[in-house]
N, CA, C and O atoms as a Maestro MAE file, in Angstrom:
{
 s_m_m2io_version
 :::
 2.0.0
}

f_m_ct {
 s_m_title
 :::
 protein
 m_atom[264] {
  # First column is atom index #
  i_m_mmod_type
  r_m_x_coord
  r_m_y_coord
  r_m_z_coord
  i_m_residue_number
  s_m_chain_name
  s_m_pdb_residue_name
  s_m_pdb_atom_name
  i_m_atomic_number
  :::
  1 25 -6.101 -3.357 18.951 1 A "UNK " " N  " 7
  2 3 -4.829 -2.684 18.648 1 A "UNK " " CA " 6
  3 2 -4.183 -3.344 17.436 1 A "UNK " " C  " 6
  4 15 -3.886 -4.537 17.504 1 A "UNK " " O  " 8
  5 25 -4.008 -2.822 16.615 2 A "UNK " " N  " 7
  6 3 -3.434 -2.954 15.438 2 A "UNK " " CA " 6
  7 2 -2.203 -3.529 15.937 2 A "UNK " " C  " 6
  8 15 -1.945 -3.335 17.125 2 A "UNK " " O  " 8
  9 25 -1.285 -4.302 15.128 3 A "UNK " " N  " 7
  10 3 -0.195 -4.656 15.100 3 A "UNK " " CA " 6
  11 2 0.600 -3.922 14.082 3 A "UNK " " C  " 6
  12 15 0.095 -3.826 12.964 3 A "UNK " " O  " 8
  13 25 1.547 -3.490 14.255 4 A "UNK " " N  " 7
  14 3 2.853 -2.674 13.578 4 A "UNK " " CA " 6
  15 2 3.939 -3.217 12.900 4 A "UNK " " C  " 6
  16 15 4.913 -3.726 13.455 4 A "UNK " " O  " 8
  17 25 3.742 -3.090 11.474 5 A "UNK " " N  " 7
  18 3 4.714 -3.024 10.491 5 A "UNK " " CA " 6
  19 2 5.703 -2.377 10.517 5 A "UNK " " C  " 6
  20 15 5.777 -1.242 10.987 5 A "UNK " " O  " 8
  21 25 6.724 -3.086 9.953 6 A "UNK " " N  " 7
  22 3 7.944 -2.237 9.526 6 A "UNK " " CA " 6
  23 2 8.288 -1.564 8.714 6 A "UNK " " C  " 6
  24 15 8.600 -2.169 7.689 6 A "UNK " " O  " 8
  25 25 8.418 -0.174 8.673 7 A "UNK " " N  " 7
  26 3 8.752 0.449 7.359 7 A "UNK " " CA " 6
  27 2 10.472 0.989 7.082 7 A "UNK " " C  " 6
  28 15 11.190 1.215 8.056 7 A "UNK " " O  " 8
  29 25 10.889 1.120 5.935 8 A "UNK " " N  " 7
  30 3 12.318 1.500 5.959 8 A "UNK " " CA " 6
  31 2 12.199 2.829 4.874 8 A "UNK " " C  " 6
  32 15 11.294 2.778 4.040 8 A "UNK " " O  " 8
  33 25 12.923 3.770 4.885 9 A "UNK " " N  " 7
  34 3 12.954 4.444 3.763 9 A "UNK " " CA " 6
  35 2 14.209 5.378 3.998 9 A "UNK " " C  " 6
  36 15 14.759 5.181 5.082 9 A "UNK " " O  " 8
  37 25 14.727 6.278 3.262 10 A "UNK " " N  " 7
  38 3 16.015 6.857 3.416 10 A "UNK " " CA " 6
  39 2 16.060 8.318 4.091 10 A "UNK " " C  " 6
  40 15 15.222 9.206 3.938 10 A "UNK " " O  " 8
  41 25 17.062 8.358 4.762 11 A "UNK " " N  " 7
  42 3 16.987 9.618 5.111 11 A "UNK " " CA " 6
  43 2 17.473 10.928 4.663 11 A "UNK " " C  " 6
  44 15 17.672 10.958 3.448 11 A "UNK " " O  " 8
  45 25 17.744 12.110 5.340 12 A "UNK " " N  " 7
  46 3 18.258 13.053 4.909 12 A "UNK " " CA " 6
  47 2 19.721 12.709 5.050 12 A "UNK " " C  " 6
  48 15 20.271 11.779 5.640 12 A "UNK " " O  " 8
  49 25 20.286 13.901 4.217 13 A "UNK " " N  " 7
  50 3 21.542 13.732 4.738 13 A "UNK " " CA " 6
  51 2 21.959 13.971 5.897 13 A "UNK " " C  " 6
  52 15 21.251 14.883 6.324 13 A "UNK " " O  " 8
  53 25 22.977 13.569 6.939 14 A "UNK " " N  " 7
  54 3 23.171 13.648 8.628 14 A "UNK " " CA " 6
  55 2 22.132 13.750 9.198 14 A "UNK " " C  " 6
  56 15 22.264 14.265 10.309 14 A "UNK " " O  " 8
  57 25 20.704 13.371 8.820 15 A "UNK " " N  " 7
  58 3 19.686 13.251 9.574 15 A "UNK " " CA " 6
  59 2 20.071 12.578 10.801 15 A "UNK " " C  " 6
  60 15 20.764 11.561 10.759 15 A "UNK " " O  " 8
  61 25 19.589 13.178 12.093 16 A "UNK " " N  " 7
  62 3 19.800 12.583 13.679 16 A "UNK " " CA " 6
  63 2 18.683 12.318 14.122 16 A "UNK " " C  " 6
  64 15 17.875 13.245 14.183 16 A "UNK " " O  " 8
  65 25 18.285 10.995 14.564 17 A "UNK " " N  " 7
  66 3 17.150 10.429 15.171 17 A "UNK " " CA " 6
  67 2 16.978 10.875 16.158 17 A "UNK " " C  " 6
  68 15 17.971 10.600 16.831 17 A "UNK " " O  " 8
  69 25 16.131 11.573 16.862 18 A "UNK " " N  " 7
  70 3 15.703 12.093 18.275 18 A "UNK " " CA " 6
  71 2 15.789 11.142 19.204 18 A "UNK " " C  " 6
  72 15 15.216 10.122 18.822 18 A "UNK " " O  " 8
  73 25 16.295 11.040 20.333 19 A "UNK " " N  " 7
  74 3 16.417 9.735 21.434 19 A "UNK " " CA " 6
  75 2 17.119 8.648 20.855 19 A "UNK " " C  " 6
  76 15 16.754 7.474 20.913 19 A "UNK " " O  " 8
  77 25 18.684 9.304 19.996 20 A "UNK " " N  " 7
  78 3 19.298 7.950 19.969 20 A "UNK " " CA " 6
  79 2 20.807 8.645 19.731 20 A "UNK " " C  " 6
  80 15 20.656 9.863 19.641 20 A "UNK " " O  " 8
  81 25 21.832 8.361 19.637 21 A "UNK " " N  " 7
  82 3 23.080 9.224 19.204 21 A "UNK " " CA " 6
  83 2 23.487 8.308 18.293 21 A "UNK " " C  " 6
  84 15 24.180 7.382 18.713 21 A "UNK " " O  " 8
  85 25 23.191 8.359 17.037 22 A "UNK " " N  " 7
  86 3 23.084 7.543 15.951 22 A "UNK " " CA " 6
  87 2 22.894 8.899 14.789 22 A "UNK " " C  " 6
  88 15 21.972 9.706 14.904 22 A "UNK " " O  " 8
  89 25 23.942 8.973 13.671 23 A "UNK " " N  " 7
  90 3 23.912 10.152 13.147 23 A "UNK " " CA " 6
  91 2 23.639 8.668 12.020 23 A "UNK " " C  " 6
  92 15 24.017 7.524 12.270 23 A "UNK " " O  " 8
  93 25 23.014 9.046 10.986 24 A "UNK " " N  " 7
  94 3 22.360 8.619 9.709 24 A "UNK " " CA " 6
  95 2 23.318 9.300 8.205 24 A "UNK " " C  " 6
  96 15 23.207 10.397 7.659 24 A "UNK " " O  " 8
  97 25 24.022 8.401 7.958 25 A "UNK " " N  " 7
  98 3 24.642 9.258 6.550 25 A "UNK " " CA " 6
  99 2 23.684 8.931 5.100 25 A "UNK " " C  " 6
  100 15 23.461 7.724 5.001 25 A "UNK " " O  " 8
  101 25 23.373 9.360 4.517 26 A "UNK " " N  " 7
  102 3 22.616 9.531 3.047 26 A "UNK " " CA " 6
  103 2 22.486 8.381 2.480 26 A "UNK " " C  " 6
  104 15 21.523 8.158 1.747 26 A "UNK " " O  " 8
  105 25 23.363 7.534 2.709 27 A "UNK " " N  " 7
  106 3 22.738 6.142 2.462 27 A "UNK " " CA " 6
  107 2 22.073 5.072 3.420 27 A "UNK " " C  " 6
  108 15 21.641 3.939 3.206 27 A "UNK " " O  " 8
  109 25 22.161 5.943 4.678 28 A "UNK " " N  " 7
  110 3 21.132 4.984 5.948 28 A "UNK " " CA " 6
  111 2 19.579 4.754 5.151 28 A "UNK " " C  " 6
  112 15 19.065 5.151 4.105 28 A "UNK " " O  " 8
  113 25 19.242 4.013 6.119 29 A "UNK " " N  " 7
  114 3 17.262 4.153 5.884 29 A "UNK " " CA " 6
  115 2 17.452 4.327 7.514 29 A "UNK " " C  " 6
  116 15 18.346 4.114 8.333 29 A "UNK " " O  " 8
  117 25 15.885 4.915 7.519 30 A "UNK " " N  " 7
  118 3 15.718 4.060 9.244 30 A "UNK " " CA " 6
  119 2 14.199 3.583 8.720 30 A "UNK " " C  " 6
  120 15 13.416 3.968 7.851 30 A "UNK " " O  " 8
  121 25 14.229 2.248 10.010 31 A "UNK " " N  " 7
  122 3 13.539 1.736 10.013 31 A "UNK " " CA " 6
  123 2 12.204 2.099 11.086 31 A "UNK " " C  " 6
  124 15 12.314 2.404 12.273 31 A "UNK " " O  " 8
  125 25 11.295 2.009 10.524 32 A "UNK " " N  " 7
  126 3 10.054 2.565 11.871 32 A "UNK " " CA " 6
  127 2 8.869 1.714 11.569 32 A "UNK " " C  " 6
  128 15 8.574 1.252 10.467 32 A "UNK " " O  " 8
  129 25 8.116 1.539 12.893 33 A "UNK " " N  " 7
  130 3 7.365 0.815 12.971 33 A "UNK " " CA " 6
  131 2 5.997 1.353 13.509 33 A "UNK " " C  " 6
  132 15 5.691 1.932 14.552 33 A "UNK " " O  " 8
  133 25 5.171 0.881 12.227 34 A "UNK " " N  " 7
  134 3 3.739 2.021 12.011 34 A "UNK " " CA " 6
  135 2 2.520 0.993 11.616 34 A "UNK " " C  " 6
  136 15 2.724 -0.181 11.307 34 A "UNK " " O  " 8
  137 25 1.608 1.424 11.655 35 A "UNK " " N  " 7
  138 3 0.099 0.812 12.048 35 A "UNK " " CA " 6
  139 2 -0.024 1.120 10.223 35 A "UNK " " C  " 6
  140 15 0.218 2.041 9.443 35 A "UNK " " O  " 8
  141 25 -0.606 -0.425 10.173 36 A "UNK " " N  " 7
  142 3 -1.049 -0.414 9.073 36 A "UNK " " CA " 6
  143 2 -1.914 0.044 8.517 36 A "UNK " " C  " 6
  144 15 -1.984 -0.218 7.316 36 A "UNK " " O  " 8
  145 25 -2.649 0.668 8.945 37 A "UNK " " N  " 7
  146 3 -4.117 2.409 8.893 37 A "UNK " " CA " 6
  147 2 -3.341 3.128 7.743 37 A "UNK " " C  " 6
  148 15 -3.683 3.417 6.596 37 A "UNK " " O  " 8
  149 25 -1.695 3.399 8.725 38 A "UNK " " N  " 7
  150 3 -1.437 5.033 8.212 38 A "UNK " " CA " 6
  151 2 -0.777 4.315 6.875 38 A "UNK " " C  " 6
  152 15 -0.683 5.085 5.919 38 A "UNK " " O  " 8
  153 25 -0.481 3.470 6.734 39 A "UNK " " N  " 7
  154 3 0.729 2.828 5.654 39 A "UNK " " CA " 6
  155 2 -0.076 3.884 4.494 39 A "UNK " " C  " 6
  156 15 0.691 4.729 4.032 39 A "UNK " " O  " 8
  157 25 -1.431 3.944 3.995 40 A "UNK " " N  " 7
  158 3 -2.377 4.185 3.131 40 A "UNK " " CA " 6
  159 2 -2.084 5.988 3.093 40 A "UNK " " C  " 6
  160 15 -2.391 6.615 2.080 40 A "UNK " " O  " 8
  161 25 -1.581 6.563 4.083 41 A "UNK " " N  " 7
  162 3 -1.066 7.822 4.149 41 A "UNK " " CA " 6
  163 2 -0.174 8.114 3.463 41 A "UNK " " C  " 6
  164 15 -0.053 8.996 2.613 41 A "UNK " " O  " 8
  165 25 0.398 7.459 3.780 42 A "UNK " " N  " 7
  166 3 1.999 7.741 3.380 42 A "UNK " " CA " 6
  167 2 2.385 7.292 1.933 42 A "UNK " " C  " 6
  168 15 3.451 7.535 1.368 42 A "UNK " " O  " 8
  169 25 1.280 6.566 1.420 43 A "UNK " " N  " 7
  170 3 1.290 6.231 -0.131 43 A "UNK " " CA " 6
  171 2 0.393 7.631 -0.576 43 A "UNK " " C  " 6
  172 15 1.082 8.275 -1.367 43 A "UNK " " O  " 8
  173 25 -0.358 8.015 -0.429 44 A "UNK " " N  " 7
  174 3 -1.091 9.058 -0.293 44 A "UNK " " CA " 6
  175 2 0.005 10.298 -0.587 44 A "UNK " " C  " 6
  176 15 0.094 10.861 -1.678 44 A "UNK " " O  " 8
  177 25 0.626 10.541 0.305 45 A "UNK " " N  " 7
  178 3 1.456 11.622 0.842 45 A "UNK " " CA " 6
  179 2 3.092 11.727 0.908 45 A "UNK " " C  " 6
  180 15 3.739 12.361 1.740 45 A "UNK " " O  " 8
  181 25 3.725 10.739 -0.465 46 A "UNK " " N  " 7
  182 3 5.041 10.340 -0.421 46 A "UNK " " CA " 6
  183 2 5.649 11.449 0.138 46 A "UNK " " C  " 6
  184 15 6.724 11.182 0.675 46 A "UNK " " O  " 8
  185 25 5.281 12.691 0.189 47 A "UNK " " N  " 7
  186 3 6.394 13.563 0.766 47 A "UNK " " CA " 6
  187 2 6.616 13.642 1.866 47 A "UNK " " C  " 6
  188 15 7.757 13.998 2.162 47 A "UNK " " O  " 8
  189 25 5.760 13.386 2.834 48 A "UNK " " N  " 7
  190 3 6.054 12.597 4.250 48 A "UNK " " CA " 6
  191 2 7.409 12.566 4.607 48 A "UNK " " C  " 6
  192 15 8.014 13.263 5.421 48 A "UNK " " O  " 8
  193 25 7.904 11.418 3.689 49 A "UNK " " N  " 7
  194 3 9.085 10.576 4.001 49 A "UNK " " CA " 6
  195 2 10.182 11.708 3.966 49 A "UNK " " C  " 6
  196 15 11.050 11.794 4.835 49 A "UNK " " O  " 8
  197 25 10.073 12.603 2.856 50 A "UNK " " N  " 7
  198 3 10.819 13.612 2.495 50 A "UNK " " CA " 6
  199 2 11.254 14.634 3.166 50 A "UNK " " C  " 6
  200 15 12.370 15.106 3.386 50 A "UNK " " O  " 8
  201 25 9.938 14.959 3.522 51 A "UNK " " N  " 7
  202 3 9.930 16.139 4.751 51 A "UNK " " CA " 6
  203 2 10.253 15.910 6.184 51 A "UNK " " C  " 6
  204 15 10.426 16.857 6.951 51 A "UNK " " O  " 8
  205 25 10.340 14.631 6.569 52 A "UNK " " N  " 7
  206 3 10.820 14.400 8.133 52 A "UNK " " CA " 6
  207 2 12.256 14.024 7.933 52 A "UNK " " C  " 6
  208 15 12.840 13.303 7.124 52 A "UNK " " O  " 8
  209 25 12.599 14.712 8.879 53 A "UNK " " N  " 7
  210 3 13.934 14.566 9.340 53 A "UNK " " CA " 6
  211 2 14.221 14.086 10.927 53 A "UNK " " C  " 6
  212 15 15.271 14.561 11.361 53 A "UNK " " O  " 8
  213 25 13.749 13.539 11.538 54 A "UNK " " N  " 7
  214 3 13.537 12.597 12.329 54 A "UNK " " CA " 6
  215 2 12.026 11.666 13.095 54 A "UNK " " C  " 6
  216 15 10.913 12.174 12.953 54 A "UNK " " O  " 8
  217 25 12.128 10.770 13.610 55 A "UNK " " N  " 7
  218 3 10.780 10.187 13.943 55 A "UNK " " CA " 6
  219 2 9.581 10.816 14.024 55 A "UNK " " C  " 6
  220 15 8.561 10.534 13.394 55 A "UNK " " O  " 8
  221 25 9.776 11.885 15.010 56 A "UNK " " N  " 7
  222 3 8.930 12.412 15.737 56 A "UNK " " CA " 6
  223 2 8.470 13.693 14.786 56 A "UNK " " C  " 6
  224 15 7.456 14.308 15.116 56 A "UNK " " O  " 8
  225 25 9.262 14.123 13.532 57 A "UNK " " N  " 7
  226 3 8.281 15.221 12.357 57 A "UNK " " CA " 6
  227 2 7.718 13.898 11.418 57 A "UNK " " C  " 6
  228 15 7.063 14.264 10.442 57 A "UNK " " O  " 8
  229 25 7.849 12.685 11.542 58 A "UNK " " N  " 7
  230 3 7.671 11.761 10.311 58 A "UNK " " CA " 6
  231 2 6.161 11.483 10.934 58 A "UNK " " C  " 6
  232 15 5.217 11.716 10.179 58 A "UNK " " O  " 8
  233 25 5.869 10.979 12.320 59 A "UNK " " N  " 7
  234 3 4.905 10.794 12.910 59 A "UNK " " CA " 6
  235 2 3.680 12.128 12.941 59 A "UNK " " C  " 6
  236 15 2.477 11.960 12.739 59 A "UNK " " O  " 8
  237 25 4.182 13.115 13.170 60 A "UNK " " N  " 7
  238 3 3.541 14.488 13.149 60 A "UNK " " CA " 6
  239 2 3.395 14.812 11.835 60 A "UNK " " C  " 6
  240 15 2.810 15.875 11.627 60 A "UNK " " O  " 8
  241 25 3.879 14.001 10.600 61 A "UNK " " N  " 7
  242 3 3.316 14.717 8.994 61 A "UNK " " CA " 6
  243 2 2.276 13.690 9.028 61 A "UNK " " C  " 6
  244 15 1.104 13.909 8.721 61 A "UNK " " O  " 8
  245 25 2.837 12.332 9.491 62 A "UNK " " N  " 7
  246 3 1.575 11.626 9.088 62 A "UNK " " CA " 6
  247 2 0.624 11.688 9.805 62 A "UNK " " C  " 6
  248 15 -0.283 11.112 9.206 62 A "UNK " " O  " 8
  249 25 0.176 12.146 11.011 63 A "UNK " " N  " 7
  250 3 -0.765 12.491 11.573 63 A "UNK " " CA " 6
  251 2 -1.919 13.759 11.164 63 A "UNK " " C  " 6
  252 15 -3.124 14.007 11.169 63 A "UNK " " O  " 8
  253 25 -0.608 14.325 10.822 64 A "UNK " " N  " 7
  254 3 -1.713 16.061 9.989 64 A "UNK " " CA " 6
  255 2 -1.945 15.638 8.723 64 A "UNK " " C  " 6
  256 15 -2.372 16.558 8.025 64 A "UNK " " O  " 8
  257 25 -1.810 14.412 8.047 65 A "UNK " " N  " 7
  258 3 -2.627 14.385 6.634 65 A "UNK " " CA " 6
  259 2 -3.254 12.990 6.445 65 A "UNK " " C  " 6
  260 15 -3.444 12.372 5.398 65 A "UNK " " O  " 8
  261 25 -3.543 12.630 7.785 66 A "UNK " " N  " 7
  262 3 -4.849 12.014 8.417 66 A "UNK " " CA " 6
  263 2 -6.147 12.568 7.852 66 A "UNK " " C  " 6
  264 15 -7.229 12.158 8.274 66 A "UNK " " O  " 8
  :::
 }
 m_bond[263] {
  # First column is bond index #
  i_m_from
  i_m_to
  i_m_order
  :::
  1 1 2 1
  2 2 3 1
  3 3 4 2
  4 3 5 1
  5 5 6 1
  6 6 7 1
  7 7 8 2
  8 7 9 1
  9 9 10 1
  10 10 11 1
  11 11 12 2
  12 11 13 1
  13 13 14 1
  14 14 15 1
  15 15 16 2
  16 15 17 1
  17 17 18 1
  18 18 19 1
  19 19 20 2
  20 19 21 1
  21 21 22 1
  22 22 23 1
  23 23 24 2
  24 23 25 1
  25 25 26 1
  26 26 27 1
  27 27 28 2
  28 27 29 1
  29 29 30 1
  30 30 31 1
  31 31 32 2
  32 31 33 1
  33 33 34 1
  34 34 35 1
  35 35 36 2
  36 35 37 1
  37 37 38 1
  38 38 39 1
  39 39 40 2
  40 39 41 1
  41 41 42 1
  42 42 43 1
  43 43 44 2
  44 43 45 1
  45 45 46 1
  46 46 47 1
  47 47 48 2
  48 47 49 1
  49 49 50 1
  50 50 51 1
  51 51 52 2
  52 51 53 1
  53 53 54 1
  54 54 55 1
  55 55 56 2
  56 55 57 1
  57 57 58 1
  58 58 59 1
  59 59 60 2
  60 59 61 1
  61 61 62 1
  62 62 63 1
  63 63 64 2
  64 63 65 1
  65 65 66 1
  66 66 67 1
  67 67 68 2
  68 67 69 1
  69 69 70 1
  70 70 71 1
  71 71 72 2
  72 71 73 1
  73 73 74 1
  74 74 75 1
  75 75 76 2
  76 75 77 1
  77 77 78 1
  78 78 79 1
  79 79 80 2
  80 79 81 1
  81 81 82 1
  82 82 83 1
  83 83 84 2
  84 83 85 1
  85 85 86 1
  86 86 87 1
  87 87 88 2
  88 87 89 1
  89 89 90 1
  90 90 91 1
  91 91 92 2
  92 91 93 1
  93 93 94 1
  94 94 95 1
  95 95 96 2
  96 95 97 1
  97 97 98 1
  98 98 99 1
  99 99 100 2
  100 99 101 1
  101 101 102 1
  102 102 103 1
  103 103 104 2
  104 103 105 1
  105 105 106 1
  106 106 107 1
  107 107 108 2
  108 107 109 1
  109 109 110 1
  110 110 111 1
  111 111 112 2
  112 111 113 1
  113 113 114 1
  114 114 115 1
  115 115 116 2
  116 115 117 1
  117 117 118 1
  118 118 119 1
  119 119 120 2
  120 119 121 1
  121 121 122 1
  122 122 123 1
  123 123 124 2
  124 123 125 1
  125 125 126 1
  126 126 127 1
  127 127 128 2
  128 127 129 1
  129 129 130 1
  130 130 131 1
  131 131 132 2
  132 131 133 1
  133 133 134 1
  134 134 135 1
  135 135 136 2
  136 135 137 1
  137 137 138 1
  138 138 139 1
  139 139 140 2
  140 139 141 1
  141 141 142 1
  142 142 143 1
  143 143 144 2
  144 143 145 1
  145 145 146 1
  146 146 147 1
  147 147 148 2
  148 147 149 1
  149 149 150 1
  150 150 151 1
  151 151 152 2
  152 151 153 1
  153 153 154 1
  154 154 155 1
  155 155 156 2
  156 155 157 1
  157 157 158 1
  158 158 159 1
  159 159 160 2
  160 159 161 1
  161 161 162 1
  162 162 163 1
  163 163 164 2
  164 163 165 1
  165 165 166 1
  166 166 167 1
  167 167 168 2
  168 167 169 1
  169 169 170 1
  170 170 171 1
  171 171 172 2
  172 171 173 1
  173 173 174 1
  174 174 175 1
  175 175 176 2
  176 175 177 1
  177 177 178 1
  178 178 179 1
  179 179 180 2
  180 179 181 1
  181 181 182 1
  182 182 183 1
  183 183 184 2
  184 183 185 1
  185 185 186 1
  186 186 187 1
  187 187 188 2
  188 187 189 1
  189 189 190 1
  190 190 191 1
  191 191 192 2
  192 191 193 1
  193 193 194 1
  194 194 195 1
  195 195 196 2
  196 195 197 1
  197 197 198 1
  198 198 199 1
  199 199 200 2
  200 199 201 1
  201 201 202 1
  202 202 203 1
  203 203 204 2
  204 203 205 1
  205 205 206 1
  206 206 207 1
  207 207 208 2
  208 207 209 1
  209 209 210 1
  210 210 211 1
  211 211 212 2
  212 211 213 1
  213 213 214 1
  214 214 215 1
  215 215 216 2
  216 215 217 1
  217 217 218 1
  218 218 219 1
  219 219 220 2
  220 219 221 1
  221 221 222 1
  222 222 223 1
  223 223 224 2
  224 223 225 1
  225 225 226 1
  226 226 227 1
  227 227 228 2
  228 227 229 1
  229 229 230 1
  230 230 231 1
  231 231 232 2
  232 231 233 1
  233 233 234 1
  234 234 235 1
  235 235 236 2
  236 235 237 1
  237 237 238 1
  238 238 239 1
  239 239 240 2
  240 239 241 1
  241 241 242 1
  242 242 243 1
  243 243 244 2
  244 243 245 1
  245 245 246 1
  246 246 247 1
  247 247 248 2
  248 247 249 1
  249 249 250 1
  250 250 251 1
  251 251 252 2
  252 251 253 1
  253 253 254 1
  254 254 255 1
  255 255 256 2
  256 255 257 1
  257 257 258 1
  258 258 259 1
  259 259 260 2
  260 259 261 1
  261 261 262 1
  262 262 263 1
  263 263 264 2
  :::
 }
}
């Protein structure tokens, strides 16, 4: 099992994290913690970061461009 890095990057604007009541204003990041495999994705696929608007579409982009 891989061990998990931390990643930070910015969000949308009022982006809302799924499973937290924590509203994100345009200058938040959130922070998430990801297997160093996919890190190589997501350099790959900067729009990733772009296109999720909470954990669980950020995990599901980087999984479909696996």
């Amino acid at each position: 099992e891989e061990e998990k890095v931390l990643l930070e990057f910015p969000t949308n604007n009022s982006t809302q994290i799924k499973n937290t009541k924590e509203n994100y204003s345009q200058e938040s990041n959130i922070r998430v913690k990801i297997k160093p495999s996919l890190i190589e994705d997501l350099i790959v696929h900067p729009s990733v970061f772009y296109k999720a608007t909470n954990i669980d579409t950020l995990i599901r982009e980087i999984c479909q461009n696996k």
